[in-house]
N, C-alpha and C positions, 0 to 999 in steps of 0.2 A: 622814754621811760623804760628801765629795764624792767623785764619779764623774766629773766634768769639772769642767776651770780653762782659761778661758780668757782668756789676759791679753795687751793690748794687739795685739790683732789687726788687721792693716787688707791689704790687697790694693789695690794698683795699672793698673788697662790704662791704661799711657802715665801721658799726664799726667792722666787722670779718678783718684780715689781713690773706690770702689765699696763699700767699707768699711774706714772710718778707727779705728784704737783701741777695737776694741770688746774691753770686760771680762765675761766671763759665767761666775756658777758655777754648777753645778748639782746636786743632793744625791741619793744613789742613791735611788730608789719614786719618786724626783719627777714630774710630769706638769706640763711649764713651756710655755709659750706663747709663739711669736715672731711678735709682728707690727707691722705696719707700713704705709705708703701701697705702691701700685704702684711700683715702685724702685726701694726702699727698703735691699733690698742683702738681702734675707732668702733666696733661693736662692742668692746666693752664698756666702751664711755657710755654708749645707748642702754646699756644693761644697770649699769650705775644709778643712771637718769632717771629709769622706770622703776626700780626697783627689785629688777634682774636678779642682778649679786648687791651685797654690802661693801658698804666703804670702809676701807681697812683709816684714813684719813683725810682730813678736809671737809667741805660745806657746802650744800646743793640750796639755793635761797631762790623763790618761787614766787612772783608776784601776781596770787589770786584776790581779784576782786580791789586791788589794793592794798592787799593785806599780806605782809610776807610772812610764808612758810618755810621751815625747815624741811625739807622731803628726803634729805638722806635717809636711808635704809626704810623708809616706809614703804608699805605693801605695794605691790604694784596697783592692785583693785582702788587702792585708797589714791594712790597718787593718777590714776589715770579719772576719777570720779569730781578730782580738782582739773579735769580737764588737759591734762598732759597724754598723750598716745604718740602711739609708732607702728610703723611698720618694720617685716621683718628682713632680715637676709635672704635666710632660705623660705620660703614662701608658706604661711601657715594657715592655709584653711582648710575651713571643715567638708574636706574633697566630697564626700559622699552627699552631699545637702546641695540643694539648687541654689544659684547664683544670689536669689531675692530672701532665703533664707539665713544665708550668711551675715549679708547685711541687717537684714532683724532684729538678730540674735544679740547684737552689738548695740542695740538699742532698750534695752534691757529696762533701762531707768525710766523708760516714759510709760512702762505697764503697772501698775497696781492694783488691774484687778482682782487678786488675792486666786486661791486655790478654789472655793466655793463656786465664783464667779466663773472661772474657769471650766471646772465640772459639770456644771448646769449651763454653761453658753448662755450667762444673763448679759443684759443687755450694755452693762459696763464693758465686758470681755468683748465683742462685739465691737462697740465703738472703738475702744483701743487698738484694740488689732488690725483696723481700718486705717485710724491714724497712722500707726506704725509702717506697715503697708505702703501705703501713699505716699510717705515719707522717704522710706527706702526705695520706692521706684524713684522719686526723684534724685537720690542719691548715685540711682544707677543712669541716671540720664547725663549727670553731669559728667561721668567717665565712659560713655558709650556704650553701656551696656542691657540699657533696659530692653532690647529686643531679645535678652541672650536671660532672662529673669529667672525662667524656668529649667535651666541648662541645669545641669548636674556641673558642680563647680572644678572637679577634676579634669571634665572634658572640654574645659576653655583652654584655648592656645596658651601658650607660656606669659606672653604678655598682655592679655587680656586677664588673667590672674593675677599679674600686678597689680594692674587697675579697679581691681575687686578689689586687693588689699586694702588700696586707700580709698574705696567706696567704704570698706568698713572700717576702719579709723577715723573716717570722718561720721559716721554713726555716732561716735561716741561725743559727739559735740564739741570738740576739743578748740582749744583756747594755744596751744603749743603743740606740736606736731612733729613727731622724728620721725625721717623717711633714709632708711638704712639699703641704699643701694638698688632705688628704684629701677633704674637701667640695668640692670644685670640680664644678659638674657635677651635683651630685644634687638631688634634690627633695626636701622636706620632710621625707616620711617618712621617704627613704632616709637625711637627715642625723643626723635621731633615733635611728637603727639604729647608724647609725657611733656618734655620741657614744657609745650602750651597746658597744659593741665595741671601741671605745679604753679605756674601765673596765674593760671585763672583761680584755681580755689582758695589761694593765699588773698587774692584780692577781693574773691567774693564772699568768703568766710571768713572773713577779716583774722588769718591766721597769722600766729609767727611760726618758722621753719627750721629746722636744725638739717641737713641734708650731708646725709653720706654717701659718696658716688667717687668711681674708680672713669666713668668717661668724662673726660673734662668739655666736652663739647655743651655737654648738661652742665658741670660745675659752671664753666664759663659764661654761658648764657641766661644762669635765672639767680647764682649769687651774688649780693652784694658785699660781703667782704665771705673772708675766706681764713679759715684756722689750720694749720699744719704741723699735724702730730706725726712724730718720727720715735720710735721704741721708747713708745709711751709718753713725750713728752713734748710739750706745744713748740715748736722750732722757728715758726714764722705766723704772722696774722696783717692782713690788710686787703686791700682790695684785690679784684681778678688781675688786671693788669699787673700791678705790682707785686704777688703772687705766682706769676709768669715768669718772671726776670729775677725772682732770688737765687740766690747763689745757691743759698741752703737746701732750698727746696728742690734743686734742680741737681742737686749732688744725694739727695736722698733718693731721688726716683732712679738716675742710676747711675749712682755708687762712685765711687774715688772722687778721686780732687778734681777740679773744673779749672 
């Protein structure tokens, strides 16, 4: 069953077209891969998705609960509260806040204890905060970082702040998942550790994945098909193998006739 439809989508700055008519489906467990040259319009298809920038054209169809949604140009707060998030490019946390704070903060919706509750430390504020807590250590467990809880989050390695990132994306309980160039940044090992930690929480948070990644060692080893945008517009789609071997694709990365 699909989870997303997205038909003839394109975005406009001015007179540039950053992404022209692009068609993408994607089927709920999936774990799909987008990639493409430096350009190539794949951050801003993540920005389209969330609600980043507005669609100059085309239809973003969202299947919550059963229930299709339009989400073009809606808020991002509103389209991520249907359970859609991401991660970023350049890495966006709250540098100054400890590591178990970050992920908290992301968890936002399971507190109701109101402003009173809060003020006086009644015993509602109390018990949620515990929950919340709790919750988020386990989130830090699942990406290795619950020894590192009380770290101040600027002074975790590069790619130990990856994996906060999608400690806190997965906070937000999501149902659909964009992970914009996880691997950026890390070493070997590290990337090998990711690859295991994109299976694992796709499998155990019964996620679907949208994955944008420039190392193909990661592309190749956790996508099941794979979509290929070239200045702005879908060029190839099918599986890794076959992905591999296109002409097209393979004259995109680099350049002239093959």
């Amino acid at each position: 069953m699909s989870i997303l439809e997205i038909k003839n989508l394109s975005k406009n700055f001015g007179g540039l077209s950053a992404v022209f008519d692009v068609s993408i489906e994607i089927n709920e467990g999936e774990l799909v891969g987008l990639i493409g040259p430096n350009g190539a319009g794949k951050t801003t298809m993540f920005n389209l998705l969330t609600g980043v920038y507005t669609v100059s054209e085309g239809s973003i169809a969202y299947n919550h609960q059963g229930k299709i949604l339009d989400i073009e140009n809606k808020k991002p707060y509103i389209i991520s509260n249907l359970g859609v998030t991401r991660t970023f490019q350049n890495i966006r946390l709250f540098k100054k806040l400890t590591v178990l704070d970050n992920v908290k903060i992301a968890m936002h919706k399971l507190c109701n204890y109101g402003f009173i509750s809060a003020v006086l430390r009644l015993p509602k504020y109390y018990r949620q905060e515990n929950e919340v807590t709790e919750k988020a250590m386990a989130l830090l467990k699942e990406v290795g970082l619950q020894e590192k809880a009380k770290v101040i989050a600027e002074n975790l390695p590069y790619g130990e702040q990856r994996r906060l990132e999608i400690a806190r994306a997965l906070a937000t309980d999501p149902k659909l998942l964009f992970l914009d160039e996880p691997a950026a940044g890390m070493n070997p090992k590290e990337t090998i550790e990711l690859t295991d930690l994109i299976k694992k929480i796709r499998d155990k948070y019964n996620l679907t994945i949208l994955l944008i990644e420039h190392d193909m060692s990661v592309v190749m080893n956790v996508c099941e098909r794979i979509y290929v945008l070239d200045y702005g517009s879908i060029i190839a789609e099918g599986k890794p193998e076959e992905i591999k071997h296109d002409k097209k694709v393979i004259e995109a990365y680099l350049g002239g006739d093959i």
